[in-house]
BAPA-630718 format. One record per residue (C-alpha): residue number from 1; chain; x, y, z. Coordinates in steps of 0.02 Angstrom, whole numbers, plus 50000, padded with zeros to 5 digits. Layout:
BEGIN
+-----+--------+-------+-------+-------+
: num : chaine :     u :     v :     w :
+-----+--------+-------+-------+-------+
: NUM :      A :     X :     Y :     Z :
...
+-----+--------+-------+-------+-------+
// end
This chain:
BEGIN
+-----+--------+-------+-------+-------+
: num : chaine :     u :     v :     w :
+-----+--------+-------+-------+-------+
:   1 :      A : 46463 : 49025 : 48054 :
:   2 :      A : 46325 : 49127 : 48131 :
:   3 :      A : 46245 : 49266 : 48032 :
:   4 :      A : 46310 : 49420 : 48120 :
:   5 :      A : 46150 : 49470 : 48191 :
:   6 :      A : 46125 : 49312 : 48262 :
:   7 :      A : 46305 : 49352 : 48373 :
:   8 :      A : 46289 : 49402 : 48563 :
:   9 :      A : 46344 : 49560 : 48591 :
:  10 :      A : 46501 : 49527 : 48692 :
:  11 :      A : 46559 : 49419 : 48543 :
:  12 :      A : 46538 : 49586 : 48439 :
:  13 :      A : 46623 : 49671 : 48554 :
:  14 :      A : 46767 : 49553 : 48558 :
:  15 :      A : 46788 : 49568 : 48382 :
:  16 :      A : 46776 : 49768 : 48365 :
:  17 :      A : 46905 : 49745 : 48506 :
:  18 :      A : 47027 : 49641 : 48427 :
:  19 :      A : 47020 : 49750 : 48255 :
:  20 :      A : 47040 : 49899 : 48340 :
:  21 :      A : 47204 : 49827 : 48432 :
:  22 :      A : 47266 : 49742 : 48259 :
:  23 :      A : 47261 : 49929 : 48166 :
:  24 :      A : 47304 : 50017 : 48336 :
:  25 :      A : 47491 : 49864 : 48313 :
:  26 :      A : 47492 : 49954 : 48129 :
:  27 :      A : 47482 : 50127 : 48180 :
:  28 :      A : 47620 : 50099 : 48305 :
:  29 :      A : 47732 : 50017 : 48184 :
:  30 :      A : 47709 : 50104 : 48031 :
:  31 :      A : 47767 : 50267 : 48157 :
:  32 :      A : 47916 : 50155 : 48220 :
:  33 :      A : 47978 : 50148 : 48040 :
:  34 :      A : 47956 : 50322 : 48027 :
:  35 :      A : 48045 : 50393 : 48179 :
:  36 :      A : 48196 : 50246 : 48127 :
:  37 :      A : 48214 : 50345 : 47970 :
:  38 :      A : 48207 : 50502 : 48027 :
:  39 :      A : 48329 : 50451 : 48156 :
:  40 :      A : 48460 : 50363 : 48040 :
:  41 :      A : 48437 : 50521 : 47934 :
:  42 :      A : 48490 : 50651 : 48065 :
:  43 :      A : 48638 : 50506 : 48107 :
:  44 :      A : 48705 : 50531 : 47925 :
:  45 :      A : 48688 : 50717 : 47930 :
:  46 :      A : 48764 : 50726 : 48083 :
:  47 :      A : 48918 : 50621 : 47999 :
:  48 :      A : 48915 : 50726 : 47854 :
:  49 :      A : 48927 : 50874 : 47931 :
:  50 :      A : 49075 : 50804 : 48064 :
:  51 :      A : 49167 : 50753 : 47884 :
:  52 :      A : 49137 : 50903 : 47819 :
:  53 :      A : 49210 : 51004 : 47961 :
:  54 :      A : 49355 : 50869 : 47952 :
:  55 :      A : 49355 : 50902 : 47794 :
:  56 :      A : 49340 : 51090 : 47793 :
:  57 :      A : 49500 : 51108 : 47929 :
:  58 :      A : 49574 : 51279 : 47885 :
:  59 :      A : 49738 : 51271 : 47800 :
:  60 :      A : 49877 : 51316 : 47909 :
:  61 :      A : 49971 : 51502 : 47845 :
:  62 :      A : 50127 : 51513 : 47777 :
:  63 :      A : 50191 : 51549 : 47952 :
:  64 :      A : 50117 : 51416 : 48044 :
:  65 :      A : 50138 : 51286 : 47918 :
:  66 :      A : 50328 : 51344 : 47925 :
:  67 :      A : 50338 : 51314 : 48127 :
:  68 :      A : 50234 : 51144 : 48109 :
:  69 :      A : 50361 : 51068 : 47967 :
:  70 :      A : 50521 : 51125 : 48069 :
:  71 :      A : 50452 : 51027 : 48227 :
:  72 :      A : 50409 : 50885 : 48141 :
:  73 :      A : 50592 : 50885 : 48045 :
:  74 :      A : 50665 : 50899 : 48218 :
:  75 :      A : 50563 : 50745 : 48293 :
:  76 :      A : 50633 : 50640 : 48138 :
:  77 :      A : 50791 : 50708 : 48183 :
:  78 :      A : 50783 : 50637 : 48351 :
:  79 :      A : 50714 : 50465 : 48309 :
:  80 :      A : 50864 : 50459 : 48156 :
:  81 :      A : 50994 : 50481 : 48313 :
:  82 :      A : 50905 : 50361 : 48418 :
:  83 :      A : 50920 : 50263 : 48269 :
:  84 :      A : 51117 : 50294 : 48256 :
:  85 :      A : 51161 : 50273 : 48426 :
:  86 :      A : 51112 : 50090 : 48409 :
:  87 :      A : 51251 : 50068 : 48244 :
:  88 :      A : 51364 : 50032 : 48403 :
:  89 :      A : 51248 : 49868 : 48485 :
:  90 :      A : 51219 : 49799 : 48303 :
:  91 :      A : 51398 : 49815 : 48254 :
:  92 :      A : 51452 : 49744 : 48412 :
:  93 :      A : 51325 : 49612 : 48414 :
:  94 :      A : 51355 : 49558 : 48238 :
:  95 :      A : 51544 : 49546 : 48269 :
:  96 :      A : 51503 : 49423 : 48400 :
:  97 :      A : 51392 : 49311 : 48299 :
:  98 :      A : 51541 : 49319 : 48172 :
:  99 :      A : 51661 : 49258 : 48307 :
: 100 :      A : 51541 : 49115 : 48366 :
: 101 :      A : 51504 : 49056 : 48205 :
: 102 :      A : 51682 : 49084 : 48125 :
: 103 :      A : 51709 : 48955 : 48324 :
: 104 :      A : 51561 : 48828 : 48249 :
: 105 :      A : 51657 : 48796 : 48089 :
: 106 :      A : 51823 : 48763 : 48161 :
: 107 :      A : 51746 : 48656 : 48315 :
: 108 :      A : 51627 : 48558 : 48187 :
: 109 :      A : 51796 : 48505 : 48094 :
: 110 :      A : 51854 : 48433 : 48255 :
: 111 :      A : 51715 : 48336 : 48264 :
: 112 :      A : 51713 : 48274 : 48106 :
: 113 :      A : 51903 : 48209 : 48146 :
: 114 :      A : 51852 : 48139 : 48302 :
: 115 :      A : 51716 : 48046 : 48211 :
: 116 :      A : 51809 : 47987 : 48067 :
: 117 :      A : 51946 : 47908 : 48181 :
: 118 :      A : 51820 : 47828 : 48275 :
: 119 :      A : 51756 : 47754 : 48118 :
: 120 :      A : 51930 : 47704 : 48063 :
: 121 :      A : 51956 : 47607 : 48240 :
: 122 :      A : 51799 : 47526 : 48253 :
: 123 :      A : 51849 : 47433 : 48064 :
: 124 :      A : 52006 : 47386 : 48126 :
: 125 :      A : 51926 : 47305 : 48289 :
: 126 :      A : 51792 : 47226 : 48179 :
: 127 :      A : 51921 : 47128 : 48080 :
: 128 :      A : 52013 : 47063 : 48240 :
: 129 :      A : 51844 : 47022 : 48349 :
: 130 :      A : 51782 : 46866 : 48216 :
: 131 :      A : 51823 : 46718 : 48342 :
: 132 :      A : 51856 : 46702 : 48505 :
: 133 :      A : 52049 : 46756 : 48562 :
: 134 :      A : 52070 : 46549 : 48653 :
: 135 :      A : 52035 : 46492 : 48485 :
: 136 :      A : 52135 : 46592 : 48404 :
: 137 :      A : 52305 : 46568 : 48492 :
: 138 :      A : 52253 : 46385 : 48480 :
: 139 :      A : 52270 : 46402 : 48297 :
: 140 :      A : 52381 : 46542 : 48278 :
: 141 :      A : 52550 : 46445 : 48216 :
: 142 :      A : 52653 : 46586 : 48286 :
: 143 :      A : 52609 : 46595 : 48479 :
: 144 :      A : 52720 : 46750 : 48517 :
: 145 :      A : 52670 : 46823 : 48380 :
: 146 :      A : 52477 : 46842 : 48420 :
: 147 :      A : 52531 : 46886 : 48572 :
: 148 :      A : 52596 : 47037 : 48523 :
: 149 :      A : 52457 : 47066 : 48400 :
: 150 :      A : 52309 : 47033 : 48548 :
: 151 :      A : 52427 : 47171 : 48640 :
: 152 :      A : 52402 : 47277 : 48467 :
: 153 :      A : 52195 : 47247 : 48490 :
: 154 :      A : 52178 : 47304 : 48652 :
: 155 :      A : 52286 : 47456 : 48614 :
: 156 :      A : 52148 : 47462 : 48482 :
: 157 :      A : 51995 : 47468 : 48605 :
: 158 :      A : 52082 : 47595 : 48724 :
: 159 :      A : 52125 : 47695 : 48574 :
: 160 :      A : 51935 : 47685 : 48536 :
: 161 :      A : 51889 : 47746 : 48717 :
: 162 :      A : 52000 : 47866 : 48728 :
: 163 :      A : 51921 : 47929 : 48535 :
: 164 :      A : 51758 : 47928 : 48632 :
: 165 :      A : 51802 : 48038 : 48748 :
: 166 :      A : 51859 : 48157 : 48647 :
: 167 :      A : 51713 : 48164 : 48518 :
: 168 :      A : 51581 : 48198 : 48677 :
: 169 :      A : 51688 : 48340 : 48751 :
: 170 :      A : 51708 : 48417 : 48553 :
: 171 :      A : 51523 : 48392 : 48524 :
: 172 :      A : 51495 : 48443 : 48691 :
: 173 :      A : 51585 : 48613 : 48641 :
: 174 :      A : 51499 : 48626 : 48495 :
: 175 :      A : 51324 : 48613 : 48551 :
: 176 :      A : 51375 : 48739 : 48662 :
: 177 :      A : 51437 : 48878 : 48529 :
: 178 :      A : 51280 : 48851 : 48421 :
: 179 :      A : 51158 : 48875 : 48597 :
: 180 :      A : 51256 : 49034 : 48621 :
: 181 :      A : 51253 : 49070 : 48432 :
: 182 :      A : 51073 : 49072 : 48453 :
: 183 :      A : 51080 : 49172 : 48592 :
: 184 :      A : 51178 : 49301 : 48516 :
: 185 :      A : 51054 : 49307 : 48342 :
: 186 :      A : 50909 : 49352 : 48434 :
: 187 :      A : 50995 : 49487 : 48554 :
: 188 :      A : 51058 : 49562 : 48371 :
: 189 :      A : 50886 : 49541 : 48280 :
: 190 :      A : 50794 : 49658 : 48452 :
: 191 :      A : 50916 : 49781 : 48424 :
: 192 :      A : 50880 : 49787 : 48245 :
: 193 :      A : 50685 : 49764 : 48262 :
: 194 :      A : 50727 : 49936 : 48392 :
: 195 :      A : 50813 : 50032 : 48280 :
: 196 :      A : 50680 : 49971 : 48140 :
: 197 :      A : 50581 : 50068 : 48242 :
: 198 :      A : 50664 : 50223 : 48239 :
: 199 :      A : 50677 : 50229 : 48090 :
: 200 :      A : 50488 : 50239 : 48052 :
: 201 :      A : 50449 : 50323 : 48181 :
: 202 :      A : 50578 : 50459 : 48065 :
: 203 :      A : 50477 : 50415 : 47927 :
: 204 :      A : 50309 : 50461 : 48002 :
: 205 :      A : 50364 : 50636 : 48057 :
: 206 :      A : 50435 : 50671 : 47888 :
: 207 :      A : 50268 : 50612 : 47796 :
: 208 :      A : 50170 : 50722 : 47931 :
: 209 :      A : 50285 : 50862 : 47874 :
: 210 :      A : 50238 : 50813 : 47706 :
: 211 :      A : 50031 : 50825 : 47743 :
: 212 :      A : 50060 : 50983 : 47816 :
: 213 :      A : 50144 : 51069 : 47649 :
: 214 :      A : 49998 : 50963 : 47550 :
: 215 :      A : 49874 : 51067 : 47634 :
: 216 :      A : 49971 : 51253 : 47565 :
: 217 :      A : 49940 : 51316 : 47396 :
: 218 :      A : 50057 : 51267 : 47267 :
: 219 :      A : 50135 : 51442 : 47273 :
: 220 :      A : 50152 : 51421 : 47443 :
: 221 :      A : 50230 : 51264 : 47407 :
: 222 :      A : 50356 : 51338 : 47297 :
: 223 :      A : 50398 : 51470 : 47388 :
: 224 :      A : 50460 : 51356 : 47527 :
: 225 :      A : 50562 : 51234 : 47395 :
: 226 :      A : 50630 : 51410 : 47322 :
: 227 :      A : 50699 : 51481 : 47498 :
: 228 :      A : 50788 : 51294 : 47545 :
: 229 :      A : 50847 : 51301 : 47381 :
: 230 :      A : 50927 : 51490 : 47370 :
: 231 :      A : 50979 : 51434 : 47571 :
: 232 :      A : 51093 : 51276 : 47504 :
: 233 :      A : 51157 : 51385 : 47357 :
: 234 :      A : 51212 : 51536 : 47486 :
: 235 :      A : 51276 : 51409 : 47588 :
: 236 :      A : 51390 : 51325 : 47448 :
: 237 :      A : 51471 : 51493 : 47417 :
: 238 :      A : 51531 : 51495 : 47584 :
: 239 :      A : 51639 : 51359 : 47578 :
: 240 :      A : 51836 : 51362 : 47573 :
: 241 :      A : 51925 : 51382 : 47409 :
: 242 :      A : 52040 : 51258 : 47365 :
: 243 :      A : 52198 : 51330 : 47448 :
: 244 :      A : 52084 : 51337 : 47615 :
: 245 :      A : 52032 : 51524 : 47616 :
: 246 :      A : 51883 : 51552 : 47697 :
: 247 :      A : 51781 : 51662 : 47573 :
: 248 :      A : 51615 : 51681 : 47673 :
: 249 :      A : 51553 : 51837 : 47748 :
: 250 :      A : 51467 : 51749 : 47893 :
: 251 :      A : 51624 : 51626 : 47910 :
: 252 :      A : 51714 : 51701 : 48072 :
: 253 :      A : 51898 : 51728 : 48045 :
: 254 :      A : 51949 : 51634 : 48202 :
: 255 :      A : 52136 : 51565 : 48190 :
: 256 :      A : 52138 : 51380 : 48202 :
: 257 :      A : 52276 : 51233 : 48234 :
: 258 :      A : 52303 : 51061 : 48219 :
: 259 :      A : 52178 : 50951 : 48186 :
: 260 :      A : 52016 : 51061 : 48252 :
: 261 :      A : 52087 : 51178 : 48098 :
: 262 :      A : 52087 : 50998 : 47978 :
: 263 :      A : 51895 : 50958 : 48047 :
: 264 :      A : 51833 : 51143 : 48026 :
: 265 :      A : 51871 : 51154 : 47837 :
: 266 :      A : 51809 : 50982 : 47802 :
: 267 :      A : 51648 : 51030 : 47887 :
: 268 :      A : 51648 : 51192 : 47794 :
: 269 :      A : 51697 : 51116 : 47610 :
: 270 :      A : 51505 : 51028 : 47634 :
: 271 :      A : 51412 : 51174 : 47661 :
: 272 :      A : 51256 : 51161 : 47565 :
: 273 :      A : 51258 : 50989 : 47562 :
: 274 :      A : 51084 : 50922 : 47612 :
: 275 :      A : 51053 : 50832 : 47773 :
: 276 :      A : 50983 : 50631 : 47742 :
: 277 :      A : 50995 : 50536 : 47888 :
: 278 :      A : 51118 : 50376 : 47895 :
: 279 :      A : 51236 : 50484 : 47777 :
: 280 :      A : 51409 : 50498 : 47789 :
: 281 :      A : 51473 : 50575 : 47645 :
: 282 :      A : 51524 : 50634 : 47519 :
: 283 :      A : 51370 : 50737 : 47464 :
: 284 :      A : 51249 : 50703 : 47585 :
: 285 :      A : 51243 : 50703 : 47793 :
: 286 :      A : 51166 : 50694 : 47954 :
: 287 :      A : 51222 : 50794 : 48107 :
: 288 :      A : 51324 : 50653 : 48170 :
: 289 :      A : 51369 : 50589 : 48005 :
: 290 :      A : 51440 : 50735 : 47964 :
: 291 :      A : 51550 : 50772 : 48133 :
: 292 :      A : 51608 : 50597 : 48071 :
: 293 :      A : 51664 : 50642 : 47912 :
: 294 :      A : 51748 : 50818 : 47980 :
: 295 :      A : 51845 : 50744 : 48098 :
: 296 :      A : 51898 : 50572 : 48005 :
: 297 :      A : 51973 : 50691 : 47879 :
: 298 :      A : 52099 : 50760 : 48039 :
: 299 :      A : 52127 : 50574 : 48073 :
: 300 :      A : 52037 : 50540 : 48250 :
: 301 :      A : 51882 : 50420 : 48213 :
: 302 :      A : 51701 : 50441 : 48289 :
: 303 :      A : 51533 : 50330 : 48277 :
: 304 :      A : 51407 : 50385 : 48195 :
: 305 :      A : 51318 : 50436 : 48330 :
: 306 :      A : 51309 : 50582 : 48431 :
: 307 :      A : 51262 : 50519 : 48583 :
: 308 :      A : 51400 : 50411 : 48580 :
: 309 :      A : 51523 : 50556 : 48523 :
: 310 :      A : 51468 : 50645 : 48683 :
: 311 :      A : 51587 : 50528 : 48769 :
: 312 :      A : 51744 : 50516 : 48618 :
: 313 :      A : 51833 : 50653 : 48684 :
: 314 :      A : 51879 : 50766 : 48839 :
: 315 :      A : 51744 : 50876 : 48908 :
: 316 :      A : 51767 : 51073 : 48873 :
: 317 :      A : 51696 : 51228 : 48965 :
: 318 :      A : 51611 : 51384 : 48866 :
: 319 :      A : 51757 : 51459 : 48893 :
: 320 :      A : 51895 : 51321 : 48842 :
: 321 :      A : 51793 : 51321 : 48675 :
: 322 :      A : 51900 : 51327 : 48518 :
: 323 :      A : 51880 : 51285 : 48318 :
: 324 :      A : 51844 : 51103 : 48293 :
: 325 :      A : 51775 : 51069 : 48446 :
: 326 :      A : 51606 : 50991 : 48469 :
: 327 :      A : 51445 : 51061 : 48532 :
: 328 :      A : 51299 : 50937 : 48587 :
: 329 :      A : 51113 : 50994 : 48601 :
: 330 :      A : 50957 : 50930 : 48685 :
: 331 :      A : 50932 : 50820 : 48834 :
: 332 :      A : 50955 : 50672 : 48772 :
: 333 :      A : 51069 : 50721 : 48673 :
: 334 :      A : 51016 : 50698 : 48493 :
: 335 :      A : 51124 : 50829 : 48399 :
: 336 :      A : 51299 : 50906 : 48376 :
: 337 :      A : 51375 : 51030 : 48257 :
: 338 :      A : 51553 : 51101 : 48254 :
: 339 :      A : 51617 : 51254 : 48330 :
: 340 :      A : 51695 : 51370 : 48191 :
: 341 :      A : 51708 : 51512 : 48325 :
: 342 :      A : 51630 : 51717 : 48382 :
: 343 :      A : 51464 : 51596 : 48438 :
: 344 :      A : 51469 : 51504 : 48269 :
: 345 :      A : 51448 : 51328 : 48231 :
: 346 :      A : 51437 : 51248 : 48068 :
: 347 :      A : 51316 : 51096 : 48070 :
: 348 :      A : 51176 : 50960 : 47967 :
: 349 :      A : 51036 : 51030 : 48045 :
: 350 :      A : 50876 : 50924 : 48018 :
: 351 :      A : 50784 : 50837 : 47863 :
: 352 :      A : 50747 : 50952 : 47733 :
: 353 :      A : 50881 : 51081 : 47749 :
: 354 :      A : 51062 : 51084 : 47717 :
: 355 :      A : 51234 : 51104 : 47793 :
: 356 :      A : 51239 : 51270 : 47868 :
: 357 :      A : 51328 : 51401 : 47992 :
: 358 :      A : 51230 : 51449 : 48114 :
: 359 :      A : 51210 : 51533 : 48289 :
: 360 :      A : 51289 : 51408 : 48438 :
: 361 :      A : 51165 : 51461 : 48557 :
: 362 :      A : 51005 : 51438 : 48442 :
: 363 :      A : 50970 : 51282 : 48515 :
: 364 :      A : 50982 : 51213 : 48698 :
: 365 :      A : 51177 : 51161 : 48728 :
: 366 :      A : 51197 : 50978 : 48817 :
: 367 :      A : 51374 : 50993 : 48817 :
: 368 :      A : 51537 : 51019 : 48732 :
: 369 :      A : 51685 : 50898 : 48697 :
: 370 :      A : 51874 : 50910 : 48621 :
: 371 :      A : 51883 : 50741 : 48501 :
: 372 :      A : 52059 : 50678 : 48496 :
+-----+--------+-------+-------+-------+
// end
C-alpha cells in the first residue's frame, strides 16, 4: 500500500467520502434507536394512563348502583323464563326418546326370535340334506314312509322362507326405530344446548350484578344486604295464620272463592320466600314456579313456565279481574304474579329479592288469564 502522500487526490477524496457516509449511517441509526425508544415509551404511557382511567372508573352511588343491579336481575329474569318455557320441548322430547327406545327393546326381542327359529330350522334341514333324496328312497326300507318325511322337509324349507321373511321386515322395523331414535336424541340435545344457553346467559347478568355491588363500599354493601333482608322479614309477617286470616296491613281484604281463594293463600303463606330460578317450592321460587305451586295447591296444574301459562286458562279483561287470577308482564311475556285484589298482586319478583305484594300496574301488563 501506497504511503498516503504518494495517493492522487481523487483517491483521498474517495476515502474522506466514504468515512464521512459510514459515520453519517451511524448518526442516522444511533437517532433511529433513539426516536424507537422514545416512541415505545410514549406507547406505554399512553397504555398506562388508558389502564389507569379503566382503572380509575368512578364508582357508581348508592342510587345508581341500585338501578344498575335491578336491570341486570330483571335481564336474568328473562333469560331464566326463556329457560323455563323450553321444560315443555325437553319433556316432550325426552318422552319420545323413552317411547322409541322402550319400541327398540321390544322389536329387538322379535328379532332375536325370528333369528333363533331360523337357526333351529336350518339344523333340522342340515340333518335331512346329507345325500341325495333318489338315493335315499332307494334305500329307505319304508317307501311311504320317506315319503311322508321328504313332505316333512320341504315343509321345513318353506317354514325357513317364510322365517326369512319375517326376520327382514322385523329388522327392517328395527333399523327404522333406532334411525328415528337418533333423530329424536339430537332434536332433544338442541333444545337442551338452547336452554344451556339461557341459563348462562342468567348467570352472566347476575355476576354483572355482582361487579357492580363489588365496586360500592362495604357499607354500601351492607346496607343493600340489610334492606333485602328487613324486606323478606316484613314480608314473612304478612303471611296468613294458620286458620287462613290474613294478618297483613298491605294484604287487601278482597273476599275470595273457590279455588282463586285456595291459590291466593298458598301464594301468600310464601311471602318472603326468596326468588331462585328453576324453584318450585317449598322455600324457594321463581315467578312461574311459584304461580305453579299456588295454583297446584287448588288442584288445576300449570308448567313451569309463564309463557306457556299465558295460554292454561281463559283470557280475562281489567275489569273481569278477581283473586287468584293471573297477571302476565312484558312483551314476550317473561313474568306473572297473582292478583290478590284493590291493584294488588302478590308475586317472585326477580333474583335477589323475595316473594312480595306489590303494585299490579308497576310493571307493563301482557295480559291476564283465569287458570282452571
Amino acid at each position: 500500500m501506497r504511503p498516503w502522500w504518494t495517493r492522487s487526490t481523487g483517491t483521498a477524496r474517495a476515502e474522506e467520502g466514504t468515512d464521512r457516509a459510514v459515520s453519517i449511517g451511524r448518526i442516522n441509526r444511533t437517532k433511529g434507536i433513539a426516536l424507537a425508544a422514545i416512541t415505545s415509551t410514549a406507547v406505554m404511557a399512553g397504555v398506562i394512563l388508558i389502564q389507569g382511567a379503566a382503572d380509575a372508573d368512578p364508582a357508581p352511588t348508592l342510587a345508581e348502583a341500585k338501578k344498575q343491579v335491578a336491570d341486570l336481575e330483571h335481564q336474568a329474569e328473562v333469560a331464566g323464563e326463556s329457560a323455563n318455557d323450553l321444560r315443555g320441548q325437553i319433556s316432550a322430547a325426552q318422552a319420545r326418546v323413552n317411547a322409541l327406545k322402550s319400541g327398540i327393546a321390544k322389536q329387538q326381542a322379535q328379532v332375536d326370535a325370528v333369528k333363533r327359529q331360523i337357526g333351529s330350522l336350518a339344523v333340522a334341514g342340515y340333518q335331512t340334506s346329507g345325500i341325495s333324496t333318489t338315493a335315499q328312497l332307494l334305500l329307505s326300507n319304508n317307501p311311504d314312509q320317506f315319503l311322508s318325511q321328504a313332505s316333512t322337509a320341504q315343509a321345513f324349507a318353506g317354514q325357513q322362507n317364510s322365517a326369512l321373511r319375517r326376520y327382514q321386515l322385523a329388522q327392517g322395523k328395527l333399523t327404522d326405530l333406532q334411525a328415528s331414535e337418533q333423530t329424536e336424541l339430537a332434536a332433544l340435545q338442541a333444545v337442551q344446548a338452547k336452554q344451556t344457553s339461557f341459563v348462562n346467559q342468567l348467570n352472566g347478568n347476575l355476576d354483572k350484578a355482582q361487579k357492580v355491588l363489588d365496586k360500592l363500599s362495604a357499607a354500601d354493601r351492607q346496607r343493600i344486604a340489610d334492606e333485602n333482608a328487613q324486606e323478606a322479614e316484613n314480608a314473612r309477617k304478612e303471611r296468613p295464620t294458620r286458620d287462613g286470616n290474613r294478618t297483613g296491613d298491605d294484604i287487601p281484604n278482597i273476599p275470595a272463592s273457590g279455588r282463586g281463594a285456595i291459590a291466593v293463600n298458598a301464594a301468600l303463606s310464601q311471602l318472603g320466600s326468596p326468588y331462585v330460578w328453576g324453584a318450585d317450592g317449598p322455600s324457594s321460587y321463581d315467578c312461574s314456579g311459584l304461580t305453579m305451586y299456588a295454583w297446584g295447591k287448588a288442584g288445576v296444574s300449570l308448567s313451569h313456565s309463564s309463557k306457556a301459562q299465558a295460554g292454561e286458562g281463559r283470557r280475562v279483561t281489567r275489569s273481569e279481574l278477581q283473586p287468584g287470577d293471573l297477571i302476565f308482564y312484558y312483551s314476550p311475556i317473561s313474568h306473572v304474579a297473582i292478583y290478590l285484589g284493590n291493584g294488588r298482586i302478590v308475586h317472585a319478583p326477580r333474583p335477589g329479592k323475595s316473594v312480595e305484594i306489590a303494585p299490579m300496574d308497576e310493571m307493563p301488563i301482557n295480559t291476564m288469564v283465569r287458570p282452571g
